[in-house]
Legacy VTK file of the C-alpha trace (Angstrom):
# vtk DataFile Version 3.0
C-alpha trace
ASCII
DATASET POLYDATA
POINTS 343 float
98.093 85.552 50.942
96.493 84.296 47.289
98.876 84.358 44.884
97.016 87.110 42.793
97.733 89.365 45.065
101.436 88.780 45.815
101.964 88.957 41.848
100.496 92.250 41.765
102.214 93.894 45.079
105.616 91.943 43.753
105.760 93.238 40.168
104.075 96.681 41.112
107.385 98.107 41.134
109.351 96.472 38.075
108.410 98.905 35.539
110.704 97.688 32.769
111.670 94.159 31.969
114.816 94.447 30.398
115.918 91.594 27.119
119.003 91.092 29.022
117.230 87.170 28.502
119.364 84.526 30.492
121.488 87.304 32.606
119.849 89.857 34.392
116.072 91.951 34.679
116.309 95.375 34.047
113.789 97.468 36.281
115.432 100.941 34.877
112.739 103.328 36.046
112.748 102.542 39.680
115.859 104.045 40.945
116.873 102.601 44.432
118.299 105.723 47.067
117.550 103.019 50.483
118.167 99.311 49.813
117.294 97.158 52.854
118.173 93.362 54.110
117.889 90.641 56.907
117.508 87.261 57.828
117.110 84.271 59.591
112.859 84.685 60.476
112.489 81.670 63.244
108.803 82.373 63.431
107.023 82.544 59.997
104.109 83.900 61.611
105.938 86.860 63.956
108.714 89.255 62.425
107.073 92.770 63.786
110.763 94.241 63.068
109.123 93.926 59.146
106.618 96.807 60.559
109.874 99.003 61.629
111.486 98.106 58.023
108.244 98.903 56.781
108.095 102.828 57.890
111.267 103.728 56.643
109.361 103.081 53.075
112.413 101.606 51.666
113.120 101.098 47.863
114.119 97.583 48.117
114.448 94.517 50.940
116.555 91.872 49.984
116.090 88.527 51.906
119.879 86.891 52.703
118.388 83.533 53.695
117.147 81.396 56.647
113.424 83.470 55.674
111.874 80.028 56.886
113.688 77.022 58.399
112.225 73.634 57.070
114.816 71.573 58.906
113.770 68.452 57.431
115.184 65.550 54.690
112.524 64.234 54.288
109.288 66.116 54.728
108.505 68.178 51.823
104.925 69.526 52.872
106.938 71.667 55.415
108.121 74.322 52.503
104.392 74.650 51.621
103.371 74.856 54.976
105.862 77.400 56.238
105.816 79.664 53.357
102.329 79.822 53.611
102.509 81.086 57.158
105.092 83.746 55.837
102.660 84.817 53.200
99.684 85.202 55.450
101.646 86.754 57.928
100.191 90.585 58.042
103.878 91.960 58.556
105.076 90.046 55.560
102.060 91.704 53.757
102.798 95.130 54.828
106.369 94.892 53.501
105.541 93.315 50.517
103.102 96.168 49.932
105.890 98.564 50.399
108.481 98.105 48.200
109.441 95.133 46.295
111.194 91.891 48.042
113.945 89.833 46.576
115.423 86.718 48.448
118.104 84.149 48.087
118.202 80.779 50.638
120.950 79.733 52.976
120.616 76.425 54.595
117.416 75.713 56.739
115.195 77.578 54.180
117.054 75.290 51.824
116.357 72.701 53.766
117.988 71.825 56.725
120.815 72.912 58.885
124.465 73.525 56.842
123.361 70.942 53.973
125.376 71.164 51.022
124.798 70.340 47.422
123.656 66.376 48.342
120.976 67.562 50.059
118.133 65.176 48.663
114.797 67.805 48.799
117.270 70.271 46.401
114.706 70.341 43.449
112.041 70.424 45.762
113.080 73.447 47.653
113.582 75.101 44.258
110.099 74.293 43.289
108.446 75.931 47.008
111.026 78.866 46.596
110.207 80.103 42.980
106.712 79.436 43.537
106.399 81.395 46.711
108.665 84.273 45.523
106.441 84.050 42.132
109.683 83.556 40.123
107.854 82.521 36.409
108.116 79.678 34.729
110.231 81.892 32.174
112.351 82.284 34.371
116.542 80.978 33.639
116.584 79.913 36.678
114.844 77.002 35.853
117.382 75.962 33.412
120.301 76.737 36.182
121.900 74.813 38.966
120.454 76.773 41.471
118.355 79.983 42.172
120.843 82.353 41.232
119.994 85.794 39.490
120.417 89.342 39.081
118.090 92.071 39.112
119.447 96.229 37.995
117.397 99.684 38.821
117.471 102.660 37.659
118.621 104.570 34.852
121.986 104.357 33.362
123.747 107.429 35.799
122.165 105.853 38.931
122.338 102.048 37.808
122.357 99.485 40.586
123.143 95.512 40.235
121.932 93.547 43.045
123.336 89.894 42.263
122.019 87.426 44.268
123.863 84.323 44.574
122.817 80.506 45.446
125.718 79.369 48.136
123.961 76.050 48.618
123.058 73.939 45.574
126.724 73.509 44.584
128.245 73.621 47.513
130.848 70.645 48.275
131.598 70.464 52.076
134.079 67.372 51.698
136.653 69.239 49.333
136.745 72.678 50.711
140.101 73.609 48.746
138.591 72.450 45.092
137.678 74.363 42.355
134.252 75.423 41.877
133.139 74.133 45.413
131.366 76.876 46.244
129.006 78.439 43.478
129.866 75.637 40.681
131.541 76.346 37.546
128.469 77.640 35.553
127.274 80.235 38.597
130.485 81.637 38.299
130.641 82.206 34.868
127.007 84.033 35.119
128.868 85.759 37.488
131.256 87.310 35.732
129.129 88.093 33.040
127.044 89.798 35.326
130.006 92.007 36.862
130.997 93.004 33.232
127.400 94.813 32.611
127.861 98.841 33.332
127.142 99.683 36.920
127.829 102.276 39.329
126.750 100.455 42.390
126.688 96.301 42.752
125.202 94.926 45.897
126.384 91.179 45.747
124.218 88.990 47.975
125.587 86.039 50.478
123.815 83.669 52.314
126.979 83.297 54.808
129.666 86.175 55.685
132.258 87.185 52.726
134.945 89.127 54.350
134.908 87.597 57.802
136.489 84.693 59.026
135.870 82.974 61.873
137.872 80.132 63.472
136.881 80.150 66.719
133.870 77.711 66.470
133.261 74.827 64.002
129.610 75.179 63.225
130.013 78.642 61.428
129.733 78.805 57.893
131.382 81.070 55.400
133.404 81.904 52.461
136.458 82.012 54.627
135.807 77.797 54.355
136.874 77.829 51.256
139.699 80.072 50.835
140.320 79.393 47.439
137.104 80.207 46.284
137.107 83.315 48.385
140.015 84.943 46.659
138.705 83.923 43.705
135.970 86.068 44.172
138.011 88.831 45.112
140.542 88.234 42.194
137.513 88.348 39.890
136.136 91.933 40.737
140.534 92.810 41.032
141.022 91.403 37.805
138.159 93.208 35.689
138.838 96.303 37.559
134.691 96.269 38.678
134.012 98.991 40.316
130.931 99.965 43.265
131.190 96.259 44.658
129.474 95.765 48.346
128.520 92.810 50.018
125.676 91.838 52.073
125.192 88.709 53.754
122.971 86.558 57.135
123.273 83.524 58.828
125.221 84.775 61.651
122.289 85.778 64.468
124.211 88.733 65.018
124.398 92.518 62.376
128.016 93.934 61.760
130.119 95.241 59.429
133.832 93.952 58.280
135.718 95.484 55.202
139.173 93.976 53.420
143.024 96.021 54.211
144.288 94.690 51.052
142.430 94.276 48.348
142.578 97.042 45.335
139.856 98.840 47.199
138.061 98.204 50.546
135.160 95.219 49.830
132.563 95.919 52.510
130.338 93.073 53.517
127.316 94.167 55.631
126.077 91.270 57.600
122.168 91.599 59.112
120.928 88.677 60.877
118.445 87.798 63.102
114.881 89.516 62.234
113.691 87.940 65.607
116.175 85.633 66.962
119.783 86.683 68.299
122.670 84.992 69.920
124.651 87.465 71.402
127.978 85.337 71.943
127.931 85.823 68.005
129.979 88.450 67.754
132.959 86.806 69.942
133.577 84.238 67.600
136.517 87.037 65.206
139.971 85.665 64.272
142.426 88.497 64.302
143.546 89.429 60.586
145.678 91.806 58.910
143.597 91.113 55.766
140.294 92.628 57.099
138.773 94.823 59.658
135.555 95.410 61.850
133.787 98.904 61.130
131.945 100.035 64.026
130.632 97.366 66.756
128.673 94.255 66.356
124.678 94.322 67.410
123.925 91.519 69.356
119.730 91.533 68.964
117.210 91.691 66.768
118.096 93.927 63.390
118.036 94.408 59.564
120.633 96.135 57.337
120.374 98.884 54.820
122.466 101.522 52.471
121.506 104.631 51.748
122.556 106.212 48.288
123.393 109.589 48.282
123.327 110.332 44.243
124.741 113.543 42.814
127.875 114.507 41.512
129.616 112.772 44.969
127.682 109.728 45.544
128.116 108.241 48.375
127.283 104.849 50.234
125.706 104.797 53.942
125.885 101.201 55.241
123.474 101.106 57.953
122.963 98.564 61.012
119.487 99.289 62.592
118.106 97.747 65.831
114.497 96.197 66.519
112.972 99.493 67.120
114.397 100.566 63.490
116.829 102.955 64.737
120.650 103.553 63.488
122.494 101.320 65.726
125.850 102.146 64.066
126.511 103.471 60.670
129.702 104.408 58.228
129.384 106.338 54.825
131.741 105.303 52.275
131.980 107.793 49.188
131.599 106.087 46.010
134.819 106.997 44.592
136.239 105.066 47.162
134.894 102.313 46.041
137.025 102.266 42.667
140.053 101.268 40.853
142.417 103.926 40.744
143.034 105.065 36.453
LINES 1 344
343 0 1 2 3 4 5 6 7 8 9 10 11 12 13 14 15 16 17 18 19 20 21 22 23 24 25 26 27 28 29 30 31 32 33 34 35 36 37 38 39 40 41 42 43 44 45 46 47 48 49 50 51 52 53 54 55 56 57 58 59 60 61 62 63 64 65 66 67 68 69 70 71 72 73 74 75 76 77 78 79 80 81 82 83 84 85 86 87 88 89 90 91 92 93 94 95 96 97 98 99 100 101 102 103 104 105 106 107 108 109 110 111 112 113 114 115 116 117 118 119 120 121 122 123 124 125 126 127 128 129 130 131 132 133 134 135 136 137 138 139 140 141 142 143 144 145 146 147 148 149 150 151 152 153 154 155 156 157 158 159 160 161 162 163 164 165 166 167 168 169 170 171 172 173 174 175 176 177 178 179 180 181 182 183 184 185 186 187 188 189 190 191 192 193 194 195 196 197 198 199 200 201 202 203 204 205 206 207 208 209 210 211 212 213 214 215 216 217 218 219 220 221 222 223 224 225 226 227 228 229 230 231 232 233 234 235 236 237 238 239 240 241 242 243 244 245 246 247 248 249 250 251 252 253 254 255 256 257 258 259 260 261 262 263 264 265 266 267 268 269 270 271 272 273 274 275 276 277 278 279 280 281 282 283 284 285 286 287 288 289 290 291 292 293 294 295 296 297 298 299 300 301 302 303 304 305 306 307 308 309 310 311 312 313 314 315 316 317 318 319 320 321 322 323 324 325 326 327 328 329 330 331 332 333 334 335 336 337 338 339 340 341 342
């Protein structure tokens, strides 16, 4: 795909720029009613489930990660290479020409398999990413430890925050219990910068699972590896009373749908992973919890993700898991108001 035209099908849609500067873009006259996700693309050059994403003529896809896998330390032609297989892929193109595409990275398309922030090709995946995803050289990111950034749509009544988050670049493996070892100190005070901004909906975006924790195999990743920094996050959104919050997240070759028992209100993390690979022992891998709870079953194949926004004077939320074919698999609507601190 030549870069002229991605430019022009990716900024099609952002009517408005907002001077929120280092923050957040402001896109406030394209007002998102069907947001939709995945991840983990094996095959740069395959993905037809993009054609089934595709005819639902969504508002939005978010990518949660693994959109390539590089798998390499040492090899930096292979982000060139494989991005440009993504971009000439006619699927990609279709989507793209559809509605606009955010991403974020999780570890192979940031460059190999569970690397953390000493991963030596860091500035060089950054580089591949921003210019593939046509990310300007304006841009804060470039000034940042990482790719993190925000996007909102719509006007102020129907306002909608997707945050996308970098879980990579800062990431220390070796002291899982430390302070910042997850985002880094300056990502998380973007962050809650960010969650202070007026919002009725805020789609926060993981490269690895939020609300689930898995102990039953060691080569899962997740929040739930660093504790600390996971109830951080959820003390955050507690202790600003934000309001609207669900997650989305990859990695895990399999789609489901979790949600806290004791937080203020229920945090829902939507997980969609696998565009065309799936393991289907995925799902097995659940440590019982009283802190959190499946909703609905897992999908063991080939899917995407996707809420539907019901707006009116009862909004609500319809987290969706769809199969290959694009069908409903499972869903569960969650009004908005119960997504809110109670006065």
């Amino acid at each position: 795909m030549k870069i002229s035209m991605l430019v022009s099908l990716m900024t099609a849609f952002s009517i408005v720029i907002g001077n929120a500067g280092e923050l957040v873009e402001v896109h406030q006259d394209h007002t998102l009613d069907h947001i939709t996700f995945g991840s983990c693309l094996k095959n740069p050059s395959g993905g037809v489930i993009m054609d089934q994403v595709a005819k639902l003529q969504p508002d939005l896809f978010v990518w949660l990660g693994d959109n390539i896998y590089v798998d390499t330390n040492d090899r930096t032609e292979r982000f060139d290479k494989l991005y440009t297989k993504l971009g000439n892929n006619p699927y990609f193109k279709k989507l793209q020409s559809t509605c606009p595409n955010l991403a974020i990275w999780d570890d192979h398309d940031y460059g190999n398999n569970n690397r953390d922030r000493s991963y030596p090709l860091k500035s060089e995946a950054k580089k591949a990413f921003a210019k593939f995803w046509q990310i300007p050289g304006s841009s804060p990111i470039w000034k940042r430890d990482g790719i993190y950034r925000a996007h909102e749509y719509g006007p102020a009544d129907k306002r909608v925050q997707i945050i996308l988050l970098d879980g990579r670049w800062n990431l220390d493996k070796q002291n899982t219990t430390e302070k910042d070892s997850y985002l880094g100190a300056e990502q998380w005070a973007w962050l809650e910068k960010i969650l202070m901004r007026p919002a009725k909906v805020r789609v926060i975006c993981s490269g690895v699972q939020v609300v689930k924790i898995n102990t039953m195999h060691n080569g899962w990743e997740m929040w739930g590896r660093h504790p600390e920094e996971r109830t951080r996050l959820f003390e955050l959104i507690t202790r600003h009373k934000i309001n609207g919050v669900v997650f989305i997240s990859g990695d895990m070759h399999v789609a489901e749908i979790f949600c806290t028992t004791k937080t203020a209100y229920p945090f829902y993390d939507v997980t969609a992973s696998g565009m065309d690979i799936a393991h289907p022992h995925s799902g097995k891998f659940l440590t019982k919890n009283a802190d959190f709870k499946p909703v609905g079953p897992p999908l063991l194949d080939k899917n995407f993700g996707g809420i539907q926004i019901e707006w009116g004077a009862n909004p609500k939320l319809t987290l969706e898991l769809r199969n290959s074919e694009g069908k409903r698999f499972h869903s569960h609507s969650v009004p908005l108001s119960a997504l809110q601190f109670k006065p």
